[in-house]
C-alpha positions as CSV (number, residue, x, y, z in Angstrom):
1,X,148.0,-140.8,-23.9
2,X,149.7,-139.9,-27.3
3,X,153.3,-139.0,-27.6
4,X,152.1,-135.6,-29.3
5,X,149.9,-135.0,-26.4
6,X,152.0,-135.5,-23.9
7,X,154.9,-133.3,-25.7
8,X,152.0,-130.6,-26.0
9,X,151.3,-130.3,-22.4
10,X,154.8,-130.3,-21.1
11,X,155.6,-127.3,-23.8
12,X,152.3,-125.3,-22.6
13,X,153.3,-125.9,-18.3
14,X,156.8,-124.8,-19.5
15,X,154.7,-121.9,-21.2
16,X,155.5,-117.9,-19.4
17,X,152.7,-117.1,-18.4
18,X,152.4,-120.8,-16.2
19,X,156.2,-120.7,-15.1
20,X,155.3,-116.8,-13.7
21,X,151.9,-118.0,-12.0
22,X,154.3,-120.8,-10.5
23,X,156.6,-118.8,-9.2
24,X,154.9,-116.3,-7.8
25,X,152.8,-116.0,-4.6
26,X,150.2,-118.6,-5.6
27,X,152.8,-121.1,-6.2
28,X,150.5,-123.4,-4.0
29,X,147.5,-123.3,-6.3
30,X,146.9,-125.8,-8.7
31,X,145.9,-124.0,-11.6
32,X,147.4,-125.0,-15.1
33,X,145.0,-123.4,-17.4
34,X,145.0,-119.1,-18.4
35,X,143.3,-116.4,-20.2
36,X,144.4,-113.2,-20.3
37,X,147.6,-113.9,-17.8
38,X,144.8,-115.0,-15.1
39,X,143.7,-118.7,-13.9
40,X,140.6,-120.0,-16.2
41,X,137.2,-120.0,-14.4
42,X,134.5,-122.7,-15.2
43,X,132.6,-119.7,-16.6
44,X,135.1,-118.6,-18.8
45,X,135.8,-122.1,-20.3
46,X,131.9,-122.8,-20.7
47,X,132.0,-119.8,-22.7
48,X,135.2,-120.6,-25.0
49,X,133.6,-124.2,-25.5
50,X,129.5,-122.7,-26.3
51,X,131.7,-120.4,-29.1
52,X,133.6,-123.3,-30.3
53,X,130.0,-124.9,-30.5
54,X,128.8,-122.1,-32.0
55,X,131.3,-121.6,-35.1
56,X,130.8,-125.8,-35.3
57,X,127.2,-125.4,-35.7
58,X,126.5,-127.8,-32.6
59,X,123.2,-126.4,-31.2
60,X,123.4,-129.1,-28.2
61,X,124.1,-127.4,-25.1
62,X,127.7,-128.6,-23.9
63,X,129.8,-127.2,-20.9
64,X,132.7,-128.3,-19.3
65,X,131.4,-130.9,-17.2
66,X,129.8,-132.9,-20.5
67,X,133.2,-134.2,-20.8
68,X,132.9,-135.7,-17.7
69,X,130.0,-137.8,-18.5
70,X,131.9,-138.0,-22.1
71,X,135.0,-139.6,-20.3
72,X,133.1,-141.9,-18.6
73,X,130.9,-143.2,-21.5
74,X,134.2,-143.7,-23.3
75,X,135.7,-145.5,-21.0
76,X,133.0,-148.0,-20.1
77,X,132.7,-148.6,-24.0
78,X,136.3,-149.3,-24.4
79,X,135.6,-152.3,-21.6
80,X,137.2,-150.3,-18.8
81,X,135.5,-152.0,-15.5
82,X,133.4,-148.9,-14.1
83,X,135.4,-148.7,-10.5
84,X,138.4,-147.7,-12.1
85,X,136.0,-144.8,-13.8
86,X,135.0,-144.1,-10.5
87,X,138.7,-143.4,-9.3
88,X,139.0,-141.4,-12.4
89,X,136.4,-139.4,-11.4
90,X,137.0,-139.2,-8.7
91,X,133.8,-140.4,-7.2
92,X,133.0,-141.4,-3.7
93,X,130.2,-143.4,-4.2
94,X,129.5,-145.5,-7.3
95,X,126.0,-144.5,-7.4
96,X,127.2,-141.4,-8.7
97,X,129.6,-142.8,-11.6
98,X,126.6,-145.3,-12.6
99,X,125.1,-141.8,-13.7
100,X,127.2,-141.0,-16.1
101,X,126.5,-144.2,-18.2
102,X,123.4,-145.2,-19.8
103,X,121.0,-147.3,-18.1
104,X,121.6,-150.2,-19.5
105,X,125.2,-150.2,-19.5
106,X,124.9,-149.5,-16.0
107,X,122.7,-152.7,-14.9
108,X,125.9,-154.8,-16.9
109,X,128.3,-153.1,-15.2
110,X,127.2,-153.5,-11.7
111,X,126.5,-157.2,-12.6
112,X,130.4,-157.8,-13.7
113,X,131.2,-155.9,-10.6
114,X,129.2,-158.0,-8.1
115,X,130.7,-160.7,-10.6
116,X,134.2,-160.0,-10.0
117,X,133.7,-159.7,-6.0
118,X,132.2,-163.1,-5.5
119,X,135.2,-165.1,-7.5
């Protein structure tokens, strides 16, 4: 993760708005993310990213969960081996994570896999 990124997210959990959600009676929930002083839904950030489609003139339909199959398609094409994307995302089974990469990506992967389990 960059430097910039990392400084970014420590200056917006040290933000009011997340140090008073902290503190107070939810202190347990694991929320990080706000609009309007309250916890973002997965509504309200599909919303904020079909605008940001919207003013970008992307007419695909993206939501929150793209990025998911995003993350995973970067991942396997920067050579990472496709069980540590399933710990990423936190997948039970690997049939799940070979979803989220094309088809024949996925018959390569499994083969290195199966590869790397008989040496």
């Amino acid at each position: 993760m960059p430097d910039s990124l990392v400084v970014e997210l420590e200056r917006y959990l040290h933000h009011p708005v997340v140090e008073e959600w902290r503190n107070s009676e939810h202190s347990g929930h694991s929320e990080v993310f706000f609009e309007n002083n309250r916890p973002l839904t997965k509504a309200a950030l599909n919303r904020i990213i079909k605008n940001l489609c919207l003013e970008a003139g992307i007419q695909k339909t993206v939501t929150a969960h793209s990025f998911r199959h995003t993350t995973a398609y970067l991942m396997q094409s920067s050579g990472i081996d496709i069980i540590a994307i399933k710990r990423q995302l936190r997948h039970k089974q690997l049939s799940t994570t070979l979803r989220y990469v094309p088809l024949v990506d996925a018959a390569k992967l499994l083969n290195d896999a199966c590869s790397d389990l008989l040496q």
